[in-house]
C-alpha positions in Angstrom: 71.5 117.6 -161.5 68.1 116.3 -160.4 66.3 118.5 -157.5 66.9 115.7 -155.0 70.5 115.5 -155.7 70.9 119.3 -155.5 68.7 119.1 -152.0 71.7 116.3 -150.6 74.4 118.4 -151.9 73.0 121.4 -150.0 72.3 119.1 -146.7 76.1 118.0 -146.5 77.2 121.7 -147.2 75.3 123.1 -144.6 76.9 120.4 -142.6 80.5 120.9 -143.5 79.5 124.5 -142.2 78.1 123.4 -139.1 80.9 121.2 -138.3 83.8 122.5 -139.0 82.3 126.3 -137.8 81.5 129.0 -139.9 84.1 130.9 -138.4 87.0 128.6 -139.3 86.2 128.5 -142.7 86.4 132.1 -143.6 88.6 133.4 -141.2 92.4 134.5 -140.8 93.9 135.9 -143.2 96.5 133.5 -145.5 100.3 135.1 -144.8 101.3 136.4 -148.5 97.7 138.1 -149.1 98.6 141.4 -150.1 95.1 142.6 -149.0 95.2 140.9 -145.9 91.3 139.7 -145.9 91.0 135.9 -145.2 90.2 133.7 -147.9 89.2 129.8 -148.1 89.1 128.0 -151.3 86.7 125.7 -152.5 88.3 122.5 -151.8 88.8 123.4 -148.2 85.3 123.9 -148.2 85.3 120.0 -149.4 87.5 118.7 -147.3 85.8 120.5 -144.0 82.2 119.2 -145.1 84.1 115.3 -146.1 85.3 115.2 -142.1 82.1 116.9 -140.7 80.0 114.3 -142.4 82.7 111.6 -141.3 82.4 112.9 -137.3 78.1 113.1 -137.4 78.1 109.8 -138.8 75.5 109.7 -141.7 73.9 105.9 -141.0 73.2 104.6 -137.1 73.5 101.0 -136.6 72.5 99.8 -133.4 74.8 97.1 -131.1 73.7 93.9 -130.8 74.4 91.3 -127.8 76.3 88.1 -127.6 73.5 85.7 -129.2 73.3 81.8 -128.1 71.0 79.6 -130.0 70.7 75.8 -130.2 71.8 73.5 -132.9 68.7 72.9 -135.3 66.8 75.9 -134.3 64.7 78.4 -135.8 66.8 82.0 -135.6 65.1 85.2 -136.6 66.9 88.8 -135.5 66.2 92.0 -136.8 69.1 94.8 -137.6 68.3 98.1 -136.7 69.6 100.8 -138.4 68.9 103.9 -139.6 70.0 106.9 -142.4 69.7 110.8 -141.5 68.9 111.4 -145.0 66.4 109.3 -145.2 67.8 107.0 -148.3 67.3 103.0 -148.2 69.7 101.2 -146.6 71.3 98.0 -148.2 72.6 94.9 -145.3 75.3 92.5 -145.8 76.9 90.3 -143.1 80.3 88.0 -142.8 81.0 84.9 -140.4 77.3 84.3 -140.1 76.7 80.4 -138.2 76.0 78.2 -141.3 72.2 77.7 -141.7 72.1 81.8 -141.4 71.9 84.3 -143.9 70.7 88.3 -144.1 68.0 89.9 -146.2 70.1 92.5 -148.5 66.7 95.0 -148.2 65.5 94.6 -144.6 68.5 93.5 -142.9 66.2 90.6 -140.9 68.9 87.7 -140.3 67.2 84.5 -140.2 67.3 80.5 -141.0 67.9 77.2 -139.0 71.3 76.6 -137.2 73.5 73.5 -138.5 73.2 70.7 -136.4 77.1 71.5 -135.6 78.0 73.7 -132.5 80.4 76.8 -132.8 81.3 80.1 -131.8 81.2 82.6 -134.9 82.9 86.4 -135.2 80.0 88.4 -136.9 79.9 91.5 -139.1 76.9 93.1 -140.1 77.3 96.1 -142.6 74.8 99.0 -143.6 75.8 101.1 -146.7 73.5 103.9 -148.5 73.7 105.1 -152.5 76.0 108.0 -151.3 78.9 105.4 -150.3 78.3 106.1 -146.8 78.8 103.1 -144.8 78.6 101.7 -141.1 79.4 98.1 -139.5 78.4 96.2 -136.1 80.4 93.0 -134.9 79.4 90.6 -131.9 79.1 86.7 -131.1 77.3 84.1 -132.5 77.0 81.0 -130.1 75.7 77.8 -131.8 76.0 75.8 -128.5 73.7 73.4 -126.7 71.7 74.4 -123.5 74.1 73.7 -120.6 72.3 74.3 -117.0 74.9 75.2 -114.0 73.1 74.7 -110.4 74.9 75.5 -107.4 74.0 73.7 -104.5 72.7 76.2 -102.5 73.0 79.2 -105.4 74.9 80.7 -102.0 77.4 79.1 -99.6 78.0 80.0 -96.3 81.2 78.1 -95.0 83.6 78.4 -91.6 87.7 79.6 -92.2 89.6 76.5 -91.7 86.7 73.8 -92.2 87.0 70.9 -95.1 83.9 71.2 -97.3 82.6 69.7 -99.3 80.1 71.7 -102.2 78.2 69.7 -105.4 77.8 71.2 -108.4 75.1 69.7 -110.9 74.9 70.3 -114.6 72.8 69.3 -117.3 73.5 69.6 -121.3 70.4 69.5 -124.0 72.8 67.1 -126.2 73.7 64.9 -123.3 77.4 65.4 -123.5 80.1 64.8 -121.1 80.6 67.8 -118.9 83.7 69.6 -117.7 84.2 72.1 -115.3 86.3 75.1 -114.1 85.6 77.9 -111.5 86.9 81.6 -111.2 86.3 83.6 -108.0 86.4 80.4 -105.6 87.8 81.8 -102.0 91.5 80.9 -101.7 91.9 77.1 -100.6 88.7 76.1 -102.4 89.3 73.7 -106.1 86.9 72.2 -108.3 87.4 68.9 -109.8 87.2 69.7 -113.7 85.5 66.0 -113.9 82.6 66.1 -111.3 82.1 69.7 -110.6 82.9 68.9 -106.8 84.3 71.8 -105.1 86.2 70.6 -102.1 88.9 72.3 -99.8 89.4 74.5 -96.9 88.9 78.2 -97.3 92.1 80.4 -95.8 90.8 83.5 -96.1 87.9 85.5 -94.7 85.1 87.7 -96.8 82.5 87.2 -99.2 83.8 85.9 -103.1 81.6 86.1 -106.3 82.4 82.5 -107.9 81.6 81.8 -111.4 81.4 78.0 -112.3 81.3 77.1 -115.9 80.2 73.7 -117.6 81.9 72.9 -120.8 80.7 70.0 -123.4 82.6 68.5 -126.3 81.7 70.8 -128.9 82.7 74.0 -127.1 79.3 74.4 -125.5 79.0 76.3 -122.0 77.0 77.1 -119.3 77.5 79.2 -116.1 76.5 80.2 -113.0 78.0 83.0 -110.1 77.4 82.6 -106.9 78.2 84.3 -103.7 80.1 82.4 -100.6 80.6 84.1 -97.9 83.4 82.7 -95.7 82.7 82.9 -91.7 85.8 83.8 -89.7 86.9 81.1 -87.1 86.3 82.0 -83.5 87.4 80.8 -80.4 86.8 81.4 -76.7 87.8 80.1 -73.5 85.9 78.4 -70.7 85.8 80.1 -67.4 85.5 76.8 -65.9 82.6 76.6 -63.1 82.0 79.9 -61.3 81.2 80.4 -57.6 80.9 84.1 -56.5 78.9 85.8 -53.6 75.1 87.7 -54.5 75.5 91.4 -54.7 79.6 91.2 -55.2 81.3 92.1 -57.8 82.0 89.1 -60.0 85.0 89.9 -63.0 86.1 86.7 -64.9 88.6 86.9 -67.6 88.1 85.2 -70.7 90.2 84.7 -74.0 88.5 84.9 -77.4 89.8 85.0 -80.8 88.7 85.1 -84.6 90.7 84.4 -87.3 89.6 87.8 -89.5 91.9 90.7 -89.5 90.1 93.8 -87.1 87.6 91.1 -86.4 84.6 92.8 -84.2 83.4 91.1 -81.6 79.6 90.9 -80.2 78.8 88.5 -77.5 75.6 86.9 -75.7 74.9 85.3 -72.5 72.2 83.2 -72.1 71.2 81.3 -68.2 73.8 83.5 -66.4 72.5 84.9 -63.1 70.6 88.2 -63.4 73.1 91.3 -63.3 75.7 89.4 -65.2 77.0 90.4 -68.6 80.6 90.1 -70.8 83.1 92.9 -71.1 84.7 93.6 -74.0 88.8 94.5 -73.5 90.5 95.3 -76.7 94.1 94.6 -75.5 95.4 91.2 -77.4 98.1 88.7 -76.1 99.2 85.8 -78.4 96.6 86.3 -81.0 94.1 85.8 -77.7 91.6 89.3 -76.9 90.8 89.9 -73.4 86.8 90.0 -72.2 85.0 89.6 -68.7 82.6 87.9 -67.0 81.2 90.7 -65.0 78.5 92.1 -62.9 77.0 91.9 -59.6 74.8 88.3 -59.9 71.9 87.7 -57.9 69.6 85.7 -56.5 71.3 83.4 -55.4 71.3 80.0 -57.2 73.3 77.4 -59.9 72.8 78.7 -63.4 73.9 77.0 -66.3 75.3 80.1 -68.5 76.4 80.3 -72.2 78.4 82.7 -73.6 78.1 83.1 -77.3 80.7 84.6 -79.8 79.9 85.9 -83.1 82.8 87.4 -84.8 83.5 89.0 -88.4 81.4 87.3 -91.4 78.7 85.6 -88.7 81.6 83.6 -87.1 80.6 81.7 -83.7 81.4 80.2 -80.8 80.3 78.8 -77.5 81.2 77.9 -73.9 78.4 76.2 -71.6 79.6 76.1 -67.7 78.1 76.1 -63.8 77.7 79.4 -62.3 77.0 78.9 -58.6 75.5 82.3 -56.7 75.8 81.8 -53.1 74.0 84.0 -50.5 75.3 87.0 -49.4 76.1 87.5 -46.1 73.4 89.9 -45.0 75.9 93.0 -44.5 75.6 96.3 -46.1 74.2 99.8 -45.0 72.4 99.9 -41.9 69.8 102.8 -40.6 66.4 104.2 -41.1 65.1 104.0 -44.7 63.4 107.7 -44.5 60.3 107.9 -47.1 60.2 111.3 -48.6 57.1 112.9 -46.7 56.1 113.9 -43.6 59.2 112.7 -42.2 58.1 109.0 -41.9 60.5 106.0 -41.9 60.0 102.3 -43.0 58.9 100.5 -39.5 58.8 97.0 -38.6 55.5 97.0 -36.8 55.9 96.3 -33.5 60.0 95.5 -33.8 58.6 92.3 -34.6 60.8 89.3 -36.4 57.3 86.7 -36.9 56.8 85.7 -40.4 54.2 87.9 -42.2 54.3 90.9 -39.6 53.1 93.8 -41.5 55.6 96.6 -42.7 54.3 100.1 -42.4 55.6 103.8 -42.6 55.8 105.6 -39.0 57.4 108.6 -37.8 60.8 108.5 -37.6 61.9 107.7 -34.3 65.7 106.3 -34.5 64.0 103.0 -32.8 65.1 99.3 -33.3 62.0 98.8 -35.7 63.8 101.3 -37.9 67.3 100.1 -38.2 67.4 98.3 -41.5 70.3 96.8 -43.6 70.6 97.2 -47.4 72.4 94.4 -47.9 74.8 93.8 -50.6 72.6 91.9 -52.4 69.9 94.1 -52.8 67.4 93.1 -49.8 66.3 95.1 -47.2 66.6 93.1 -44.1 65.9 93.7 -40.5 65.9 91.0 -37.1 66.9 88.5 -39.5 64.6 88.7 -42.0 63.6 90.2 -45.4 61.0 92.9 -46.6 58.8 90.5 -48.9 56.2 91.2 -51.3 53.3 88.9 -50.1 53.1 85.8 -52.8 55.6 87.2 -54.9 52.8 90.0 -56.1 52.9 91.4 -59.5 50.1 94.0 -59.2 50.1 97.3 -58.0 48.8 97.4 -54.9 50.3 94.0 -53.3 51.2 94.3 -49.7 54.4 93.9 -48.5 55.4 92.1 -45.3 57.9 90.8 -43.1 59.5 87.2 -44.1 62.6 84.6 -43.9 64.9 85.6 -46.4 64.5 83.0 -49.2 67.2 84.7 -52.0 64.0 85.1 -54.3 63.7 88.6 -56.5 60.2 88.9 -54.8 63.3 89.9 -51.9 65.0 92.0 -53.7 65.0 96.1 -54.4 67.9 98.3 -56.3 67.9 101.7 -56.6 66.3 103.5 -60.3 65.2 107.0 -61.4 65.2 109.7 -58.0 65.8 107.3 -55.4 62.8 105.2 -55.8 63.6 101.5 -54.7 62.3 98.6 -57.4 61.8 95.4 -57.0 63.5 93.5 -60.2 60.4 90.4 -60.1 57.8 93.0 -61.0 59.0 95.9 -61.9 57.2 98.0 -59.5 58.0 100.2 -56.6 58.2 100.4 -52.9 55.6 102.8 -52.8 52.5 103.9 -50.1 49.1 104.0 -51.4 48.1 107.3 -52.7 50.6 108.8 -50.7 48.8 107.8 -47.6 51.3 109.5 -44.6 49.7 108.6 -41.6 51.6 106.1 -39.3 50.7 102.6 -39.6 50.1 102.6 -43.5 51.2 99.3 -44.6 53.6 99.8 -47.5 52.6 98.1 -50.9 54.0 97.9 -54.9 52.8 100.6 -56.5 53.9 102.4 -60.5 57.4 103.9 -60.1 56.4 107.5 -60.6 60.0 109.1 -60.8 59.5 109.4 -57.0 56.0 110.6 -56.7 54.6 108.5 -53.4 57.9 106.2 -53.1 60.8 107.8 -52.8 63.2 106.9 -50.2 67.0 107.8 -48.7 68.5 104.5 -47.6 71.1 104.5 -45.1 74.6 106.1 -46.4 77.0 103.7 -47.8 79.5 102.8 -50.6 78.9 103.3 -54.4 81.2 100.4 -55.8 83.0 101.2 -59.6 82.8 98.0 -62.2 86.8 98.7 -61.6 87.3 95.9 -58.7 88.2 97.0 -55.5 87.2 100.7 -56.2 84.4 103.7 -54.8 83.5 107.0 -55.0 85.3 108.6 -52.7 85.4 112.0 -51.1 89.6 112.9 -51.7 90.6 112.8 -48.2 87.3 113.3 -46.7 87.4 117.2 -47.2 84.5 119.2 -47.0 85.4 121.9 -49.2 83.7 123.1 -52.0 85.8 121.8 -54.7 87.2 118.6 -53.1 87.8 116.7 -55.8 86.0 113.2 -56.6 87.9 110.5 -57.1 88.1 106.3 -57.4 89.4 105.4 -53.8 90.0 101.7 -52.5 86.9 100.5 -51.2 86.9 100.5 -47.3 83.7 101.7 -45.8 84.9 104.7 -44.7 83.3 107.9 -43.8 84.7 109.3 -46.8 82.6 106.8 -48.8 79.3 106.9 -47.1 77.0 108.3 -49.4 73.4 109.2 -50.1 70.9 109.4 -52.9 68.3 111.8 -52.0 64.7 111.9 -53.3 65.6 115.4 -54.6 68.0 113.7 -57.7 71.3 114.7 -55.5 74.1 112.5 -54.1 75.6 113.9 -50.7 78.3 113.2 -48.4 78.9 115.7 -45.5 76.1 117.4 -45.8 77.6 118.4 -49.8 76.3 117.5 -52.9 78.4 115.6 -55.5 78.7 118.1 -58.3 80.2 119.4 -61.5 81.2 122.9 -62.4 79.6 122.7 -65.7 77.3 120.1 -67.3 79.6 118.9 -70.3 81.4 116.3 -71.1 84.8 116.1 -69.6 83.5 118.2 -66.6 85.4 116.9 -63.5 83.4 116.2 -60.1 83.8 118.0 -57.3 82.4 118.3 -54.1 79.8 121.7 -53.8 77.2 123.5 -51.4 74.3 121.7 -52.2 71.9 124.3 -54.4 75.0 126.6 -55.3 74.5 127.1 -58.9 76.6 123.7 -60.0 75.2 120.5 -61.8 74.1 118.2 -59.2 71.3 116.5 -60.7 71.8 112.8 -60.9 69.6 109.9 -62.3 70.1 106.2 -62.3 69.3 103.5 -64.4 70.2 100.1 -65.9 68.6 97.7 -63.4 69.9 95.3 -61.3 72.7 96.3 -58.6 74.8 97.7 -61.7 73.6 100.9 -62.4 74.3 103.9 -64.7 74.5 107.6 -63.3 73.3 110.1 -65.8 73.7 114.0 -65.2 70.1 114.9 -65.7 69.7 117.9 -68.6 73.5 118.0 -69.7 74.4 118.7 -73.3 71.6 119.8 -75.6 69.0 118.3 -73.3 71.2 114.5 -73.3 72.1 112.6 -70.6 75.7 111.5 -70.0 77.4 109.2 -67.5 79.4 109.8 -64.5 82.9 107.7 -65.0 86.2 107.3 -64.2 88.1 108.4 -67.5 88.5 105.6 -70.2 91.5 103.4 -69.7 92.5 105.2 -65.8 91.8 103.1 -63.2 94.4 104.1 -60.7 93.2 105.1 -57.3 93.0 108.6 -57.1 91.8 109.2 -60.6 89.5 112.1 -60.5 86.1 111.4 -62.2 84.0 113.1 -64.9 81.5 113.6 -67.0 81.8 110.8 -70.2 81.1 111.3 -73.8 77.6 108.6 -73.1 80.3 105.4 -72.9 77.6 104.6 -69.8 75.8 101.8 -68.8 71.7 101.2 -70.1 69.9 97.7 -69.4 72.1 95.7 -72.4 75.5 97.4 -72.0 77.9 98.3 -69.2 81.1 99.7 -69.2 83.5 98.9 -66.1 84.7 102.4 -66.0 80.9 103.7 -65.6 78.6 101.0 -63.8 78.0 101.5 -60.4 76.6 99.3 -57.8 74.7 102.2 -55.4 74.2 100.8 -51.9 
C-alpha cells in the first residue's frame, strides 16, 4: 500500500472513531464474555467508520436555482463542488436541455440551447476515486422571455364596485398569450384570452395576486402584485342644520362600512367653529350611531362636510347647510372681577355709544359693572359687546365698547386659570403690565396662565356634552362631602358656579374637590384649602372645554367626567382614565361648556 493510500485509510479511521464515539466502540461488555471486559471486533470497527463517513458526507455539492434561458442562446454555469480529502472530482449530468452538455473534469455546463422551448428535470453528479459520490437536481427552463405588467403594479379598488384592470404582456417569440391568476380578491376573474381582470370584489383586505402569461410552447412569465380592497362606507345626511350660537347642538347620524370591526375616523370640514362628530359604538341594522355635536359659533350659514374613512382607506361624504343663528344675549350676569386690587371690568361712564372705552375700576356693584356672559361667548352689557378695536391681532390692541356684530373679534371662552381668550387671536383679556389703577383701558395681551388677566365671571352653569345636563351641587348641600353629580340643567343656585383665578371651582363658598387625585376619584364638595385635590385647569377652546385635575397621577392630567356610558341624572362624577376633551377630540361624557 502506497503512503497516500495508507494516509486515507488512517483519515476514514479516525473518522469512524470520531463519529460513531470512542466510547461506543470499545465499551460494554458482550453478555457470554467470561472475563466480562468489553470487546469490539474489527468489522464493527468497519461498519462504524462505513456510516460515519456516510453521515459527514465526503464530497459537498452546492444547490443550484431554477435556470431560465432563451431558445438559441449562449448558456455557461459553473458546478461547485468540493472533496474533504482533497481528491479530483469527476462531473456527469442527466436531462440536460439539448444543445447542453458538462465538462467530465471541471464540471462547467455549457453550449447553445435548441431553438425548441422546454422544461427539463436535471441531475448533476460528483463522484471521487474512493466511490464516494454526491448529486444535485433542479429546473432547466428553455422558454422565451415573457414580460407580465400590471397596470398599476398595485391596485387600490372599493368593496362592491365593477372594475375593470388591464393586464399587458409581451413574448420575445411573438406568440399568442394566455393567462391565469392566483391570489385575485374573491369576486375578481381574469379572462385567460386578454388578461382582462374584471369583477366586483366581495371581500375586504389586502391579496398578493400572481398573474401568469403562458405561450404555445410552455413558455411563462409572471408578475405578483398587491390589491388592496377598500371597504364600502356609508353615512347619512343630517339634512340642513339650524341651531342657536353657544347651545348645545347633537345631531345623530348613521354610518356604515362593509369590513367586519371596521374603525371609524371622521373629518369635518366648513362646519361652524366648536363643532365636531361623535363617535357611538352602538349598531342598529348594520347602521353605527355618531353625532354632530358641539356648541357652534359665530353665528352664520356654513356649508359643512363630514368625511368617513373606514377600514382599508374606505370613504365617504355628506355636504349640507348648517345655519348658526344668534344667541339670544342671556347667560350669567354680574361684575367680571379682575384678579388685583379688587378691580372690576367697567363700562366707562355706564355708557352704551359705539367705541366708549372699557377700563378696570374698583369694584363698586354699579350699572357700568353688571355684565352678561352670554351663551355664546360674548361679554355684553347696555346692549352691546366688548370688542377688540378692528378686530386686533397684536398684543396690546385696545378693546372697546361696540354693537354686537356675531364676529369672534366678540367673542371670549374660558382657558388655563380663568383667563378669558378671545378665539380670533388667540390672545387674552389682559391690562397692560398689570397697570391697576382705575381707568386703565383694558387691551389683548399673551395669556400668561393668569399673570395680568385673570378674571371671575359671574357664577353660572357648567353644561355636560350629555344634553340637558350640569354640574350640580346634590341637593344644594353645603357639606363637606356633598357629592357631585349630573343634574337637569335649570339655573339653579345649586348650579351657579365659579372659576376662580386661583385654579378652583366654587359654589357656596366650597370648592369642587376630590378626596384623592386618581383616577376613579369621586367629586365631592370640600372646604376650600382643606388638604383635597381642588386644582382645576381648562382647555380645548371654543365654548367646549376640557377640565383637567392639575398634578394628578405621576405628574398627568386627567379629566373631570361623568362615568363612561352613565348619563342618568344623579350620576356622581369622577376623575377619568384621560377619555377627556383636547382641541381635536371631545368626549360627550367629559366636555364642558363653562359659563
Amino acid at each position: 500500500m502506497t503512503g497516500k493510500g495508507r494516509a486515507r485509510l488512517s483519515r476514514i479511521f479516525a473518522t469512524a472513531v470520531l463519529g460513531a464515539g470512542l466510547a461506543a466502540t470499545c465499551a460494554a461488555a458482550s453478555p457470554g464474555n467470561s472475563g466480562g471486559t468489553g470487546t469490539t471486533s474489527l468489522s464493527t470497527v468497519g461498519q462504524a467508520a462505513k456510516s460515519a463517513v456516510a453521515a459527514v458526507g465526503p464530497i459537498y455539492l452546492a444547490p443550484v436555482p431554477t435556470q431560465q434561458n432563451r431558445p438559441d442562446s449562449a448558456v455557461t454555469l459553473t458546478i461547485r463542488a468540493s472533496d474533504k480529502a482533497g481528491d479530483p472530482l469527476t462531473y456527469s449530468a442527466t436531462g440536460l436541455p439539448p444543445g447542453l452538455s458538462i465538462d467530465p473534469a471541471t464540471g462547467l455546463i455549457t453550449g447553445t440551447t435548441a431553438a425548441a422551448t422546454g422544461s427539463y428535470d436535471v441531475a448533476v453528479t460528483a463522484s471521487d476515486p474512493t466511490g464516494a459520490s454526491a448529486s444535485i437536481s433542479f429546473t432547466w427552463r428553455v422558454w422565451n422571455t415573457i414580460t407580465v405588467t400590471l397596470a398599476a403594479g398595485e391596485e387600490t379598488i372599493q368593496a362592491g364596485t365593477p372594475v375593470t384592470v388591464p393586464v399587458s404582456a409581451t413574448d420575445s417569440a411573438g406568440q399568442t398569450l394566455t393567462f391565469r391568476a392566483t391570489g385575485l380578491p374573491s369576486g375578481l376573474s381574469i379572462n385567460p384570452a386578454t388578461g382582462v381582470i374584471t369583477g366586483s370584489a366581495s371581500a375586504d383586505g389586502q391579496f398578493d395576486a400572481t398573474i401568469t402569461a403562458t405561450d404555445g410552447g410552455g413558455s411563462q412569465g409572471s408578475e405578483t402584485g398587491q390589491w388592496d380592497v377598500n371597504g364600502k362606507a356609508a353615512i347619512t345626511s343630517p339634512g340642513n342644520l339650524m341651531t342657536t350660537a353657544g347651545q348645545l347642538a347633537q345631531i345623530s347620524l348613521k354610518v356604515s362600512d362593509t369590513a367586519d370591526n371596521a374603525w371609524l375616523y371622521y373629518a369635518i370640514a366648513g362646519g361652524p367653529p366648536g363643532s365636531y362628530v361623535n363617535w357611538n359604538s352602538t349598531t342598529t341594522d348594520g347602521w353605527k350611531s355618531a353625532s354632530l355635536t358641539g356648541w357652534p359659533a359665530p353665528p352664520g350659514t356654513y356649508k359643512t362636510t363630514i368625511s368617513l374613512i373606514g377600514t382599508y382607506n374606505s370613504t365617504a361624504s355628506v355636504t349640507f347647510t348648517w345655519t348658526v343663528e344668534a344667541a339670544s344675549g342671556t347667560g350669567p350676569t354680574g361684575p367680571v372681577r379682575l384678579d388685583l386690587d379688587g378691580k372690576c371690568l367697567d363700562d366707562t361712564g355706564n355708557s352704551s355709544a359705539n367705541g366708549n372705552k372699557v377700563q378696570i375700576w374698583a369694584c363698586n356693584g354699579g350699572a357700568a359693572q353688571n355684565w352678561t356672559y352670554a351663551e355664546d361667548g360674548t361679554l355684553r352689557i347696555h346692549g352691546k359687546c366688548l370688542d377688540d378695536t378692528g378686530y386686533g391681532t397684536k398684543a396690546g390692541t385696545k378693546l372697546q365698547l361696540w354693537s354686537c356684530t356675531n364676529h369672534t373679534n366678540q367673542m371670549w371662552t374660558g382657558v388655563n386659570a380663568a383667563e378669558l381668550q378671545s378665539p380670533l387671536s388667540g390672545l387674552c383679556l389682559s391690562v397692560p403690565s398689570a397697570d391697576t389703577r382705575n381707568g386703565t383701558q383694558v387691551e389683548l395681551g399673551d395669556c400668561q396662565g393668569g399673570t395680568g388677566g385673570a378674571w371671575t365671571l359671574p357664577a353660572g352653569e357648567i353644561m355636560s356634552g350629555l344634553p340637558g345636563e350640569c354640574v350640580t351641587d346634590s341637593g344644594g348641600g353645603t357639606a363637606n362631602g356633598t357629592k357631585i353629580v349630573l343634574g337637569t340643567c335649570a339655573d339653579s343656585s345649586a348650579q351657579r358656579w365659579t372659576v376662580d383665578p386661583d385654579g378652583t371651582i366654587r359654589i357656596f363658598g366650597k370648592c369642587l374637590s376630590l378626596a384623592a387625585p386618581a383616577s376613579g376619584s369621586s367629586a365631592v364638595l370640600w372646604s376650600c384649602g382643606a388638604g383635597h385635590m381642588q386644582q382645576w385647569i381648562l382647555t380645548g377652546g371654543g365654548l367646549g372645554s376640557a377640565i383637567w385635575a392639575a398634578g394628578t397621577i405621576s405628574g398627568d392630567e386627567t379629566a373631570l367626567e361623568s362615568p363612561p356610558g352613565e348619563t342618568a341624572t344623579g350620576t356622581q362624577l369622577v376623575l377619568g382614565a384621560g377619555g377627556g376633551t383636547d382641541a381635536d377630540v371631545h368626549v360627550s361624557n367629559a366636555d364642558w361648556h363653562v359659563w
